[in-house]
C-alpha positions in Angstrom: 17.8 -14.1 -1.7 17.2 -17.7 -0.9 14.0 -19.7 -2.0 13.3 -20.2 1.6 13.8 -16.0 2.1 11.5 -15.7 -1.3 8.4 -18.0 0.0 8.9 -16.1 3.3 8.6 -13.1 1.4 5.9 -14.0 -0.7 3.6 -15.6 2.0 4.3 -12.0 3.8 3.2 -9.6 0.6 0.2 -12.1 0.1 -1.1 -11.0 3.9 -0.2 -7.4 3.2 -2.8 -7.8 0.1 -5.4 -9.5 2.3 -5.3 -6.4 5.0 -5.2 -3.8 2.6 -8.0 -4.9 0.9 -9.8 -5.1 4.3 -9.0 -1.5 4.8 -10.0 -0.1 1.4 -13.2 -1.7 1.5 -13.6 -0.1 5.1 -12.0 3.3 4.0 -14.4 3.3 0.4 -17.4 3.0 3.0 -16.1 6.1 4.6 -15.5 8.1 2.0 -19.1 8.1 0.3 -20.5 11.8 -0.5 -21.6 13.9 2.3 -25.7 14.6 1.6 -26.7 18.4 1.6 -30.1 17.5 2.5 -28.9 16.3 5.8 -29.1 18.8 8.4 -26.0 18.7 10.1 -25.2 21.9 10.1 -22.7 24.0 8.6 -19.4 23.6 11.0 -20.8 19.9 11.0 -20.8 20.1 7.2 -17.3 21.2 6.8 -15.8 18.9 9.0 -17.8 16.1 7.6 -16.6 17.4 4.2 -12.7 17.9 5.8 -13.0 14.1 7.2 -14.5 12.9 3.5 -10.9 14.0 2.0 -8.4 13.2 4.9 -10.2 9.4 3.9 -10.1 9.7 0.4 -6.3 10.5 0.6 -5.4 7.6 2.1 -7.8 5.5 -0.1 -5.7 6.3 -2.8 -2.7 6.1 -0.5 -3.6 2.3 -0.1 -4.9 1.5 -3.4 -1.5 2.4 -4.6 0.7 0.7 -2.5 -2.0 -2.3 -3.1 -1.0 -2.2 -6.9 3.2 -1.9 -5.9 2.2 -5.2 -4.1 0.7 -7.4 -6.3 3.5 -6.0 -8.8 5.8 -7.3 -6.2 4.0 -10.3 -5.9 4.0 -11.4 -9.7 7.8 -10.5 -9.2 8.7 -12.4 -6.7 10.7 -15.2 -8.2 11.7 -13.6 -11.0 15.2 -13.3 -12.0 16.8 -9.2 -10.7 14.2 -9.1 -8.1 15.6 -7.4 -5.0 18.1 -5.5 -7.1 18.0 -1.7 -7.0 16.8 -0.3 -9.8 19.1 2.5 -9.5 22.6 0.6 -8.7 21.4 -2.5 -9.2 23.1 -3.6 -5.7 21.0 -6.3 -3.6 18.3 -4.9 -1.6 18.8 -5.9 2.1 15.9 -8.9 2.6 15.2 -6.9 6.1 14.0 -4.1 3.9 12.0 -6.4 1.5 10.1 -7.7 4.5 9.2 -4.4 6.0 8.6 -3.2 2.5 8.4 -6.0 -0.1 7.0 -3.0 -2.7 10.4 -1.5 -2.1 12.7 -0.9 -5.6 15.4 0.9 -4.6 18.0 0.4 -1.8 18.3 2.6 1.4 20.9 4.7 0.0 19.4 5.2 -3.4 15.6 5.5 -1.7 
């Protein structure tokens, strides 16, 4: 990749970070513990309770890919980065954009 593709690259993983942070803190409000003094009744209850781990599923979803990212991020210009790690072919910069966490080639993904 190019320096120019590289601060393109990192300028897009740093506003990746920003918006997933956004969302944790939004999804880590969501996901606090359903109160069994409320009276919400039971159905209500469950679904509340259903909701509460659909929520905490994709908190940790997002907190994970938030970690591949900053990995990526600290990565960025170092030498190897947007090789494979499998057959250590170039990683199309198309795919690094959409999916700058991204390791592994098409083929080898």
């Amino acid at each position: 990749m190019t320096q120019e593709e590289l601060k393109k690259l990192e300028k897009e993983i740093k506003v990746m970070i920003r918006q997933l942070k956004l969302e944790i803190a939004s999804l880590e409000e969501s996901a606090a513990p359903v109160a069994p003094e409320n009276s919400i009744g039971r159905i209500s209850r469950m679904d509340a309770i259903n909701n509460k781990s659909v929520v905490e599923a994709s908190l940790r979803n997002r907190k994970k890919k938030l970690s591949k990212l900053q990995l990526s991020l600290s990565k960025v210009y170092q030498p190897g980065f947007g090789s494979c790690i499998s057959c250590k072919r170039t990683i199309n910069p198309k795919r690094l954009m959409l999916m700058p966490q991204s390791d592994k080639c098409v083929k080898c993904a």
